[in-house]
N, C-alpha and C positions, 0 to 999 in steps of 0.2 A: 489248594492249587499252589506248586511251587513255580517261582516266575526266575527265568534264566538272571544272570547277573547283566547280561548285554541287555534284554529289554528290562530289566529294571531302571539303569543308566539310562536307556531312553525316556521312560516313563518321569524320571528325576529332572531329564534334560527340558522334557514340555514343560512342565510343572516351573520351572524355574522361570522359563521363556513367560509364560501365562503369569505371573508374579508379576514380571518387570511390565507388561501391558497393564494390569490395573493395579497399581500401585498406587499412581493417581487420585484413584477412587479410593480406594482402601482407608488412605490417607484423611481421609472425609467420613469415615465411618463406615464406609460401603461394602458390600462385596462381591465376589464375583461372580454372581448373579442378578445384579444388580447395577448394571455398566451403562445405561443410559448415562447419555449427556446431561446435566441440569446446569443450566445458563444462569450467570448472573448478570446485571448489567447494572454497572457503577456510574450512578453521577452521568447519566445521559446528557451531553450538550453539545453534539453534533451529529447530524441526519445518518452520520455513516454507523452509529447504533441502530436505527433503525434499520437499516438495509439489512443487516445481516441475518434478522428476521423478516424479511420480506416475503420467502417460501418456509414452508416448511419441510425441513430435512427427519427422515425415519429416526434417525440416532436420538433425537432431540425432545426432552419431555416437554409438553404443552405447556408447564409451568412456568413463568421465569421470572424471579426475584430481583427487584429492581429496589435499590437502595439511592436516596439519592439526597440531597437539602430540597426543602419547597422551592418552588421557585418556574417559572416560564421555563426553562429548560428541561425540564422532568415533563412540563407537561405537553409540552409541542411533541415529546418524544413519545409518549403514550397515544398521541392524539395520534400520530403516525399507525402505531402498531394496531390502534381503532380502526383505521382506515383500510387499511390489509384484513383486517378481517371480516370486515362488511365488504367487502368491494364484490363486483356482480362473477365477474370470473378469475377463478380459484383462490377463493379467498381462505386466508390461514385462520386456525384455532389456536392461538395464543391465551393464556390466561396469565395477566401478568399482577402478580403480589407485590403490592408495594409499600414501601415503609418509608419516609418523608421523615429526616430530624439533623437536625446538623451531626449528631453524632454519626452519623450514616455509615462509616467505612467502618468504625467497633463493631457498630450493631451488624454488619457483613462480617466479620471475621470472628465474631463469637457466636452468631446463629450456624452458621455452615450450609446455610440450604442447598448449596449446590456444587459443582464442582470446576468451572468454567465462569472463569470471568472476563465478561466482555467491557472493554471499554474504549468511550469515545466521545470526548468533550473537552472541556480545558485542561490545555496541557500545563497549567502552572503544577502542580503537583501528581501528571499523572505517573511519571519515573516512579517520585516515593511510592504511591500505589501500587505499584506494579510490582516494586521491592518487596512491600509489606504484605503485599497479595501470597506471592511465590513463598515468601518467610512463610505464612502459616498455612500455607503447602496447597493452594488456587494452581490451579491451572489458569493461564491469559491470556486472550486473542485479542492485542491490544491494537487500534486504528491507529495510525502513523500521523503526528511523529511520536516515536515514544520516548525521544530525548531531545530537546532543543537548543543546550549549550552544553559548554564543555564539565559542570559541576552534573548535571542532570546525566551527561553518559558516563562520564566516571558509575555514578548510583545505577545506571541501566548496567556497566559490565558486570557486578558484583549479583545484580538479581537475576543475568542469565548465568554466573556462576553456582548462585543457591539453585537454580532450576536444573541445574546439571547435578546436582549430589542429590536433589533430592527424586529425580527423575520427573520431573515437570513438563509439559511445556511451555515455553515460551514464544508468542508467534507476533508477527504484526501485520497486517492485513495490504497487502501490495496486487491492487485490482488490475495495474496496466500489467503484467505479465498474461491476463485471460484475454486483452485486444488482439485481435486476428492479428491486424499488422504487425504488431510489435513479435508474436509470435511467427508469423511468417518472415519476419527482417531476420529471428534470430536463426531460422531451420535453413535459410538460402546462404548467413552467413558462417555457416559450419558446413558449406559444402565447396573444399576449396578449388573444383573444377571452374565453377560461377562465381564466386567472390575473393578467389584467390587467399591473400592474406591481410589481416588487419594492420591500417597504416599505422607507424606510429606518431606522424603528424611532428606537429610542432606547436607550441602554444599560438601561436600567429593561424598557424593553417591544422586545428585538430584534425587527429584519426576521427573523433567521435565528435559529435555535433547534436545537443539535443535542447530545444527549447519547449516550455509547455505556457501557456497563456489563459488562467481562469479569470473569471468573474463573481463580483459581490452579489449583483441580483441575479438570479436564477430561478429555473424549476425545477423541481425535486418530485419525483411521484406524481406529477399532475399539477401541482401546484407549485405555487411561488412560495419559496425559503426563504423563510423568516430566520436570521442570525442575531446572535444574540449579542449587546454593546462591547462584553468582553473580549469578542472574536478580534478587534480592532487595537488590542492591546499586547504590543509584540510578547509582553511578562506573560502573557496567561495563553496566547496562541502560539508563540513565535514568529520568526520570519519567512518573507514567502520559500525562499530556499533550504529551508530547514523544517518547513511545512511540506508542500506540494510537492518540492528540488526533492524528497526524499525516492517518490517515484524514479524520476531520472537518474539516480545514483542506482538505482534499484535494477532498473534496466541497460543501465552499463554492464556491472557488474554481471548480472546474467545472460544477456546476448552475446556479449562479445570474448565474456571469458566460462562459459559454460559448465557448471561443476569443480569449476578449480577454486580452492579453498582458498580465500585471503589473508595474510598476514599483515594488520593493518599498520603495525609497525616498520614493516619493511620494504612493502609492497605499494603504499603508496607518498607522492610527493606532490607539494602544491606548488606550482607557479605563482598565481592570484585569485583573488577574491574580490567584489563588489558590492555594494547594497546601495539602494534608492529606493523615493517613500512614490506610493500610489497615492494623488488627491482626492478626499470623497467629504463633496461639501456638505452642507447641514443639508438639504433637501432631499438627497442621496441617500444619508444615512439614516436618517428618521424612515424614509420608505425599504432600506434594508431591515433594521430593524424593528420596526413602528413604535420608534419611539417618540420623544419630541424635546427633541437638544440633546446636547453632549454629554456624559455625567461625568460627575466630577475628577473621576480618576485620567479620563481622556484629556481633561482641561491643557495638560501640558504640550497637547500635539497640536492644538489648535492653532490657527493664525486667523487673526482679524476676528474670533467667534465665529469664522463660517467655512473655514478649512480644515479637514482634517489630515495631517501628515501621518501616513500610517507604513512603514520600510516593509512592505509586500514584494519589494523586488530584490532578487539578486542574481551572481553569477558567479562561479566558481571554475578556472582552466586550473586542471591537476593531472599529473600520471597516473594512470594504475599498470603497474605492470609492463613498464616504459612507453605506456600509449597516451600520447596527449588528449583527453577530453575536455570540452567546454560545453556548461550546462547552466542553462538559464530559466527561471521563474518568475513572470511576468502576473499581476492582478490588473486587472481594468475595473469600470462598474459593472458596464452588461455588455453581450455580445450584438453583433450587428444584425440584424434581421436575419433570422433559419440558419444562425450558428449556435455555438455553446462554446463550452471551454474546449482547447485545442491543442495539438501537440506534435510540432514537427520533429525530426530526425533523422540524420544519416551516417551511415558508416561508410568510411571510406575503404575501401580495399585496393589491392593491387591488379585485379583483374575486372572490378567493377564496382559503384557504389551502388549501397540500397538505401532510398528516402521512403520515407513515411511524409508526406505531404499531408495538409487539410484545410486546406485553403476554399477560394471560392470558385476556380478553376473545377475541383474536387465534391464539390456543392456542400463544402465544411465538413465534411466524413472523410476520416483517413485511408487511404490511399496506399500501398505500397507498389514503388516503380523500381526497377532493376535498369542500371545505365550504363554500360561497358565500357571498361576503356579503352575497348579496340572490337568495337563492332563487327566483327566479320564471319563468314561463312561458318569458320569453324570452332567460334565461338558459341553461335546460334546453335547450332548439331550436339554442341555440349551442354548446353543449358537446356535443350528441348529434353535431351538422355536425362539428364540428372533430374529434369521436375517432377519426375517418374517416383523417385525415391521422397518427396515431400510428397505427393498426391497418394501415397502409402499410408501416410497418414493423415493427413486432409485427403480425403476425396472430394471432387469436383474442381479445386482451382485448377485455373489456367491461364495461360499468359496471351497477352493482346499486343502486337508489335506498336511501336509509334517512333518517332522519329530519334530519339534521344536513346528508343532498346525498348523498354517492356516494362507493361503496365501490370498489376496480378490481377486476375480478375479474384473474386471471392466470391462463392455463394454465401446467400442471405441466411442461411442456417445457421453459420458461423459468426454471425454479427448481432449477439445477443443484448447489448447495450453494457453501459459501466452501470449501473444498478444492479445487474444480473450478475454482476462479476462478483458481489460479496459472498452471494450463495455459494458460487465454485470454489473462492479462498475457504469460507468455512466450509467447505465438503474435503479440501483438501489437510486441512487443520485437525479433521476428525480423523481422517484415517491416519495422519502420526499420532494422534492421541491414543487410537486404538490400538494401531500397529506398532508403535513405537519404530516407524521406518524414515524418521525426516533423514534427509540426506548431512553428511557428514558438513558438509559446506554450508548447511543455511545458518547456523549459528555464528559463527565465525565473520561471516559475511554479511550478516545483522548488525555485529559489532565495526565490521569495517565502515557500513553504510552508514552508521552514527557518526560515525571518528569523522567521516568527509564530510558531513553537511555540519555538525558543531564548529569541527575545526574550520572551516569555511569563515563562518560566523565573526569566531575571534579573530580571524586573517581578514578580513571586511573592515572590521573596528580598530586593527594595527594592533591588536592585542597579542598579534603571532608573530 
């Protein structure tokens, strides 16, 4: 059979397309019949490793190679993924192989078992990992933060540099984009009949306004989280705002400026920066961690042998894009009866603002309320027209009037918890792995949301 030269060109054109999606794989030995996901997960030592095996996703072979040093941190992380898969309803078939030696990250990069490396633990070295990972050609869906000062994002530009020549991806795992609210703040304010336009505030009175508020003890899966002594060492976790503050950079960036690509050079400026320490006494931390005293590397934050000064807080007011933002990261010990960690925010616009509340008002579950700045008839008539166009894509919400404008209502379909959220990030991770379809913007904007929360840091310390 002779084949015209225009469908040969096509035939050449798929063939080419079908290359650049598993290249990836290829890269590992693999081929393209052969495009299952195979997980790796490096040096587990924080619960958000677990999560993202909590379901089981189709893409995802049951195997997953788990490379780590001995140690409480491997194994709380196992015991987790034991628990998922004995639990009564729909419990996962995980079979996880694991190799325990300091040498841990060689024996990962010279066995190859897989192609996907997850991680999520101490971030004292996770940047290099993540560089060295991409170097010998890993794919990485790495838990935030993945750089925590200003030498670690230098190393993180360069490893989403290697992951762009070598067709990689590089992702980092940002859960608050799958919370209703924050998703509903961002679709009412990209409709400028109802939110008009974003302010641009002033460092005194920002456009954008976001603070989040977690806790040391907690429950995780049913149980209470155990953290490990290092968690309390800014070298090896970082600071709250270069920690947790990475969310809130996250959701700036993406609500309010929507697909628009950031030039972090150009586009953003800082005003100020702050940091202050959470107090967590010896009684506190031994039942966060179950240990019993301080070890030795902590000795230096100590006061009196029974304080621990640990800089879990900060705040950062900066521009992006001539909009004044201020964002704040707050740690306490535990939350108050029938709360959890929390997180307000509002956006100011010109025809109304939108809060995300979660207070006790709200019975601790976030909330989004719509508040106009000029309440009247035919503002109502316009908002009720336009909710038309979100409920296109949410079906079922709906608006509840009160005295201040409107509350969202949301059905409980949409309120699947931050647990569940890791699932959707890796569900969404898999299809640019597969498809090679990430948006133009999310790299670019990975590196900008580094640049803000390091450079924060060093402007905190007067190092800026």
């Amino acid at each position: 059979m002779v084949l015209s030269d225009k469908l040969m060109k096509n035939i050449i054109s798929a063939c080419a397309t079908v290359s650049v999606v598993f290249l990836s794989f290829s890269a590992l030995g693999q081929t393209q019949k052969d495009n299952r996901i195979k997980l790796i997960t490096l040096d587990p030592g924080h619960f958000h490793a677990a999560l993202v095996q909590k379901t089981m996703l189709s893409d995802i072979e049951p195997d997953v190679y788990v490379y780590a040093p001995k140690g409480d941190d491997v194994q709380q992380h196992l015991d987790k993924i034991n628990a998922y898969n004995h639990r009564a309803v729909d419990p996962t078939k995980w079979n996880e192989i694991v190799y325990l030696g300091n040498d841990f990250f060689n024996r990962m990069i010279s066995e190859k078992k897989g192609n996907v490396v997850v991680m999520a633990g101490n971030n004292q070295k996770k940047t290099e990992y993540i560089k060295r990972s991409i170097d010998a050609g890993f794919n990485v869906l790495g838990d935030k933060p993945m750089a925590i000062d200003n030498q670690h994002f230098e190393m993180l530009k360069n490893a989403f540099a290697n992951a762009a020549r070598k067709k990689l991806v590089l992702y980092d795992i940002m859960t608050e984009r799958y919370e209703i609210t924050n998703a509903l703040q961002r679709e009412f304010a990209m409709i400028p009949e109802v939110f008009g336009k974003l302010k641009k505030g002033t460092p005194q009175h920002p456009g954008v306004e976001m603070e989040s508020v977690h806790y040391f003890y907690k429950y995780v899966s049913g149980s209470v989280l155990s953290r490990p002594a290092w968690f309390f060492d800014v070298k090896q976790q970082g600071e709250g705002l270069q920690d947790v503050g990475v969310h809130l950079v996250d959701l700036t960036q993406w609500e309010c400026f929507p697909d628009r690509i950031i030039n972090y050079k150009r586009d953003i400026q800082f005003n100020s920066a702050k940091r202050w320490t959470s107090d967590v006494t010896l009684s506190q931390f031994n039942a966060i961690t179950k240990l019993h005293g301080f070890p030795a590397f902590l000795k230096k934050n100590v006061v009196k042998d029974t304080i621990l000064k640990f800089y879990a807080n900060g705040t950062v007011n900066y521009k992006l894009f001539g909009v004044n933002a201020r964002l704040t990261a707050k740690w306490a010990y535990s939350a108050p009866a029938g709360s959890g960690d929390n997180q307000n925010s509002v956006l100011h616009g010109t025809k109304a603002d939108l809060y995300v509340r979660q207070g006790a008002t709200e019975k601790f579950t976030p909330v989004l309320y719509i508040e106009p700045i000029n309440n009247g008839a035919d503002y109502e008539k316009e908002l009720l027209e336009k909710l038309k166009t979100v409920q296109d894509k949410y079906p079922g919400v709906e608006l509840k009037k009160n005295e201040k404008g409107w509350e969202v209502i949301i059905s409980d379909k949409y309120k699947d918890g931050h647990e569940a959220h890791f699932g959707r990030v890796t569900e969404k991770y898999l299809d640019y792995l597969r498809n090679g379809n990430m948006p133009k913007w999310e790299v670019p904007n990975m590196i900008a949301k580094y640049y803000t929360t390091t450079t924060a840091l060093a402007l905190a310390k007067g190092k800026k």
